[in-house]
C-alpha positions in Angstrom: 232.0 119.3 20.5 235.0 117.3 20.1 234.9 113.6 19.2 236.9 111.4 22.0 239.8 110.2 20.8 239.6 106.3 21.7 236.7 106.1 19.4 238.1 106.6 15.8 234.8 107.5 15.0 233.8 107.3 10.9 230.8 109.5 10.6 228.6 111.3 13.2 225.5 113.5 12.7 223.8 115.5 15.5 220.1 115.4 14.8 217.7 116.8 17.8 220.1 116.4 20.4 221.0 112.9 19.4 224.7 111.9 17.9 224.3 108.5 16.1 227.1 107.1 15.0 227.5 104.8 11.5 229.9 102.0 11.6 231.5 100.1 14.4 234.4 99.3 16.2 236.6 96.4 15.7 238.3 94.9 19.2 241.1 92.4 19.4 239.0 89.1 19.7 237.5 90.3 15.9 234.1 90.6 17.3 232.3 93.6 16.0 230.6 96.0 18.8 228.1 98.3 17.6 228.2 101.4 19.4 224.8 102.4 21.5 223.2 106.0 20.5 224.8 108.7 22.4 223.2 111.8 24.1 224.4 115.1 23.8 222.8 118.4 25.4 220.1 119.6 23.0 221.5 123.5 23.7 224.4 122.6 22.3 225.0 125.1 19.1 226.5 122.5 17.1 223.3 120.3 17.1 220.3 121.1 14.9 216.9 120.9 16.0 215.2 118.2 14.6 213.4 115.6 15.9 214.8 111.9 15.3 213.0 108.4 16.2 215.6 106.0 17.1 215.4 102.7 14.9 213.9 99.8 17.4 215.9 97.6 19.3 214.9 94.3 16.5 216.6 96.8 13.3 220.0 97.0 15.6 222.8 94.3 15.1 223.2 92.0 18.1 226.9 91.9 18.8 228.9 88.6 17.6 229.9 87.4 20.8 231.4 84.1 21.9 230.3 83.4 25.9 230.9 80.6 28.2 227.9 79.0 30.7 228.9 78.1 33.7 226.1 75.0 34.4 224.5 75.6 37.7 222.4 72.7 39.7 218.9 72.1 37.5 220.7 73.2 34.1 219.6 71.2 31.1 220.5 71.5 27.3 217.4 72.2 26.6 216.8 75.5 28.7 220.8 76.8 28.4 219.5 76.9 24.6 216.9 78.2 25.2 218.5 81.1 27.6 220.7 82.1 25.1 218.0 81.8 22.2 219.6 78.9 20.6 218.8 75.8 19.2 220.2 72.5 21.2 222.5 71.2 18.0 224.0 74.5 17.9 224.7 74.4 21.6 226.1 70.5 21.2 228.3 71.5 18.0 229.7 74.3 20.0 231.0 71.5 22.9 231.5 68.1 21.2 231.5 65.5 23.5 228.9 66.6 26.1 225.3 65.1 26.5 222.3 65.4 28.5 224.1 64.9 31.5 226.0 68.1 32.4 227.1 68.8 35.8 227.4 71.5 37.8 230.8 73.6 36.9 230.8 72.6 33.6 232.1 75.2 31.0 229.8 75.5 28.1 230.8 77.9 24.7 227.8 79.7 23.8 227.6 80.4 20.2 225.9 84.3 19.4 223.6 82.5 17.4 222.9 79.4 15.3 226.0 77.5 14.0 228.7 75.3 14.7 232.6 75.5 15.4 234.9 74.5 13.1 238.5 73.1 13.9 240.7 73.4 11.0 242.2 69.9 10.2 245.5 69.7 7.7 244.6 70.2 4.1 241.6 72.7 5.0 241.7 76.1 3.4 239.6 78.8 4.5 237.4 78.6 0.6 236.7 75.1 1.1 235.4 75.6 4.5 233.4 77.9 3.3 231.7 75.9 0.5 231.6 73.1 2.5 228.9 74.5 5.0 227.7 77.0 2.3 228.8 80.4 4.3 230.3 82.9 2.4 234.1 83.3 2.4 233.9 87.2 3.8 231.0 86.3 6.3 233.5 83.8 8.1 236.1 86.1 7.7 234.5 89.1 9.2 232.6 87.2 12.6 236.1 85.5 13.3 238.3 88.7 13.1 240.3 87.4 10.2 242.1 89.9 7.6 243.5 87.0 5.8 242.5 84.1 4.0 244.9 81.8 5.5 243.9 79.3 8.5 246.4 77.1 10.8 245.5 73.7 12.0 244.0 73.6 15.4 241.9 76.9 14.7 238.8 77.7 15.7 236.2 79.1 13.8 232.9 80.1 13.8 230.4 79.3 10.8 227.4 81.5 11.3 224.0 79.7 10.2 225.8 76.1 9.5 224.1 73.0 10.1 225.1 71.0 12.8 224.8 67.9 11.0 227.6 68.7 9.5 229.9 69.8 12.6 232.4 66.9 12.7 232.8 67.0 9.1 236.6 67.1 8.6 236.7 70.0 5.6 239.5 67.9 4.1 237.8 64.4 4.2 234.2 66.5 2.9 236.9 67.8 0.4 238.2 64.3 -1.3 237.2 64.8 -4.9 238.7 68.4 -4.4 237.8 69.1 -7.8 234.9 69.3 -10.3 235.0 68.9 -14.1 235.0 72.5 -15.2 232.9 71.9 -18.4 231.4 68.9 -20.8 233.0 67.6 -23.9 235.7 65.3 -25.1 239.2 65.1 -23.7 241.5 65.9 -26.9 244.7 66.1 -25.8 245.7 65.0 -22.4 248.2 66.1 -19.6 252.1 65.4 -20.4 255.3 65.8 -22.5 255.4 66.3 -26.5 257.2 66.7 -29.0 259.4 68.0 -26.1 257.8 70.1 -24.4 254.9 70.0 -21.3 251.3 70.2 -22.1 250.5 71.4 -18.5 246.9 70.7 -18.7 244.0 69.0 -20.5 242.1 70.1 -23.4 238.3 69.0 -23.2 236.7 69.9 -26.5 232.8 71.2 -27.1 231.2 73.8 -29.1 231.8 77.7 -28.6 230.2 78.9 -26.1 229.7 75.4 -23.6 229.5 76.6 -20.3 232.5 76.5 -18.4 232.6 76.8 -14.2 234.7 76.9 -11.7 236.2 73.7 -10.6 236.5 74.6 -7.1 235.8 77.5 -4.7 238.2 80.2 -4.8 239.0 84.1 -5.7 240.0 84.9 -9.1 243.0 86.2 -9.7 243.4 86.9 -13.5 240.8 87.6 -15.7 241.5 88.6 -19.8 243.9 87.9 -22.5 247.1 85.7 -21.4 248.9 85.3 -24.4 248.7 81.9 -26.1 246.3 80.7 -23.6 243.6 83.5 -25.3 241.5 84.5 -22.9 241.8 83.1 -19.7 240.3 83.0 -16.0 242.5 82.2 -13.1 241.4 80.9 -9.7 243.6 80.9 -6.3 241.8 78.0 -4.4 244.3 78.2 -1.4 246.1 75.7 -0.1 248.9 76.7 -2.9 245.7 75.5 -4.9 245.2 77.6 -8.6 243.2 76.5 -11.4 243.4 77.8 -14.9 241.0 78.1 -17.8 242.4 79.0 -21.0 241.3 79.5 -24.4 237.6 81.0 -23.6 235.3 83.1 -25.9 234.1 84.6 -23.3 234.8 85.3 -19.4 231.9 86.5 -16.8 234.1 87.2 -13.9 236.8 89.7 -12.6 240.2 90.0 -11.0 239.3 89.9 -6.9 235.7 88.0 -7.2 235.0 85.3 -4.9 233.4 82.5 -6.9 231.6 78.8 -5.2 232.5 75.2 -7.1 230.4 75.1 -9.8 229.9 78.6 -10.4 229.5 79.8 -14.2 232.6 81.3 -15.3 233.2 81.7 -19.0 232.5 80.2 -22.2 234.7 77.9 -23.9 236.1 79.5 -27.7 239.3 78.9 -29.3 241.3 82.5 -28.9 244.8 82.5 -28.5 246.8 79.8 -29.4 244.2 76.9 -30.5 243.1 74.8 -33.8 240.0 74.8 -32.1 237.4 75.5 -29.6 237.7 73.8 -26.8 238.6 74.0 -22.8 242.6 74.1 -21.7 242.3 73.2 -18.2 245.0 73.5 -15.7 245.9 72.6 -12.1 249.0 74.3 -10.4 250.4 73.2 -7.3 252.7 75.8 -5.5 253.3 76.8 -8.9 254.0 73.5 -10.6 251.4 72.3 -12.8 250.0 68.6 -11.3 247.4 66.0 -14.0 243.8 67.7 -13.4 243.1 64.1 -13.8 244.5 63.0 -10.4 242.4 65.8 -8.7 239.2 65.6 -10.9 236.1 62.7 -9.5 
């Protein structure tokens, strides 16, 4: 038994005249359809005979799918939830601007299950949306269709399991501090030039081993020994956003890791270039370092 050709099918197995297939296909909206169990002849040579329950229908994955509602005379919020097996702020995030009184013809978005949609506003990146509602990074990614981190303004996403409360938050606005202190201590040397040359960050000074976090949500992008800075942790928050931790006795992270705002990092030490332990904190803008203390609360 050949497989058909317009399935790109990843792994079958023929148990008791059942194929099942593992995976899914991907289609161009980025909505992931899981294929049903398919039924082949039980005489078929190629099949062994064993007998196979079928998981229930509650263990399957319901399909991410976006609708539209067409209201009809006698429509309220309430029961359109209710018909799709929503909640009525999920169904009022999905349409800003409507209220109880729909109409007949109205077009309604129906969300495939609790959360809101997102339109991105300048200044969003896709890792501050996603700390901002508290969805991970790859979950957004993945029920929108995106390979890429990268958003445009005037998109529109979904946020799976976000609060509605939150809907018209503008990302950017929610954003304004854009930046947490990465650790405790002293500032003992601050951002500028000399003895002719930039200090491109700050220097915040503690004992060994002071806890040191992320300063913003992000993927890291260097993790290990970077010369004078010791070791060092890099983050890429987007946005042409990167943040750099230097001089660490420790790191707890690696190269690729997605990490939240205030996420445990490293440990602050005095490797590298340094008279003593303490935190070298940068902020890089499209490659130029910027004062942390401009971005920092």
């Amino acid at each position: 038994m050949s497989l058909p050709k317009t399935m790109n099918a990843k792994k079958w197995a023929y148990l008791g005249g059942v194929a099942l297939l593992a995976g899914a296909w991907t289609v161009n909206s980025g909505i992931h359809i899981f294929p049903e169990t398919i039924t082949v002849s039980p005489n078929d040579p190629q099949v062994a005979q064993t007998t196979v329950v079928a998981p229930p229908p509650s263990q399957q994955a319901a399909p991410q799918v976006i609708r539209k509602h067409t209201v009809v005379a006698g429509d309220t919020l309430t029961g359109i939830a209710q018909q799709y097996n929503i909640d009525v702020d999920t169904l009022v995030a999905a349409n800003p601007g409507i209220n109880d009184l729909i109409h007949p013809g109205d077009q309604l978005i129906i969300l495939p299950n609790k959360g809101v949609m997102y339109e991105v506003n300048s200044g969003d990146t896709l890792w501050d949306i996603a700390h901002t509602y508290g969805v991970q990074l790859d979950t957004i990614k993945s029920v929108n269709g995106k390979d890429s981190d990268t958003v445009a303004v005037g998109e529109k996403l979904f946020i799976p399991g976000a609060r509605w409360a939150r809907a018209d938050t503008s990302v950017s606005r929610a954003s304004a501090s854009r930046f947490m202190w990465p650790t405790k201590g002293e500032i003992s040397s601050p951002f500028g030039w000399r003895w002719g040359r930039l200090h491109a960050g700050v220097d915040i000074a503690n004992d060994i081993g002071t806890h040191v976090m992320a300063a913003r949500a992000g993927r890291v992008i260097w993790a290990g020994w970077r010369g004078g800075y010791g070791y060092a942790v890099m983050i890429d928050h987007g946005g042409g956003y990167v943040s750099l931790y230097g001089h660490l006795d420790d790191y707890f992270v690696e190269r690729g890791q997605y990490v939240r705002a205030g996420q445990r990092i490293a440990s602050m030490g005095s490797t590298g270039n340094s008279t003593g332990p303490h935190l070298h904190f940068e902020v890089q803008k499209d490659g130029e370092p910027v004062d942390p203390m401009g971005m920092l609360p």
